[in-house]
C-alpha positions in Angstrom: 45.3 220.6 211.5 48.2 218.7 210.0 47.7 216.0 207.9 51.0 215.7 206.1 53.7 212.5 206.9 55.2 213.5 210.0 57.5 212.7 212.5 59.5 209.4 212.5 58.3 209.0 208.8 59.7 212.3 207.3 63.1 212.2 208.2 65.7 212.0 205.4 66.5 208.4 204.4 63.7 206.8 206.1 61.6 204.4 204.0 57.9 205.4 204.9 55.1 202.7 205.2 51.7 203.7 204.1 48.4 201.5 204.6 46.0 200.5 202.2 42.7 199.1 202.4 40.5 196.0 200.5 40.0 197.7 197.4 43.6 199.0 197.3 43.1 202.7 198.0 44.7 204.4 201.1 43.3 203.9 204.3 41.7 206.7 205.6 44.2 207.0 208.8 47.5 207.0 206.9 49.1 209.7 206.0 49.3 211.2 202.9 52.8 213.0 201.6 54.0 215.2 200.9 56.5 216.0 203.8 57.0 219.6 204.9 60.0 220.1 202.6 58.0 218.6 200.1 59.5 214.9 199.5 56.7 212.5 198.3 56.1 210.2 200.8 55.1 207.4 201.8 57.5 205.6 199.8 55.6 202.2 200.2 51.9 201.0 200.6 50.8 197.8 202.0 47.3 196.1 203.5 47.1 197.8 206.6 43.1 198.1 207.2 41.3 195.3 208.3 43.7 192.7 208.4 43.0 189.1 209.8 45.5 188.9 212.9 45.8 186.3 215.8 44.0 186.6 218.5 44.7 186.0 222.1 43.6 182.8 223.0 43.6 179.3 220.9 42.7 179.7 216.9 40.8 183.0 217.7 41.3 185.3 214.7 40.8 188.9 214.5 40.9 192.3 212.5 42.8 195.2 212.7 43.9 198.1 211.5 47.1 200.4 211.2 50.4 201.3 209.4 52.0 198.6 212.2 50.5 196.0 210.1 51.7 197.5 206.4 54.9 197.8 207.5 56.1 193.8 209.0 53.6 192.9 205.8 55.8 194.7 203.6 59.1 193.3 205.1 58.1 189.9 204.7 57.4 190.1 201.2 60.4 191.9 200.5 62.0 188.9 202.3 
């Protein structure tokens, strides 16, 4: 099974958002480099497990998981 940076994230030129955990160690679901031609990638790591998110109704707060929440984090502190 693959388990190397794929598709959108290996693409040449594309800056590649890993996720990290609590203790600041890769999340077990992100990806790990390098990409088939053999860049290093991800370029970036940010909190992306267990992360307190909004929930759906009033002051409800929640956790979750995934490189879709490294990614914004990382924008906004590059901001």
């Amino acid at each position: 099974a693959w388990h190397y940076i794929g598709v959108p994230a290996d693409a040449a030129g594309v800056l590649a958002v890993g996720a990290i955990d609590g203790k600041g160690e890769r999340a077990a679901f992100s990806s790990v480099g390098p990409t088939r031609d053999g860049r290093i990638k991800p370029d970036l790591m940010a909190p992306g497990d267990m992360v307190v998110t909004a929930g759906n109704t009033g002051v409800e707060l929640g956790l979750s998981s995934g490189t879709s929440l490294a990614a914004p984090m990382l924008a906004g502190a590059m901001a």
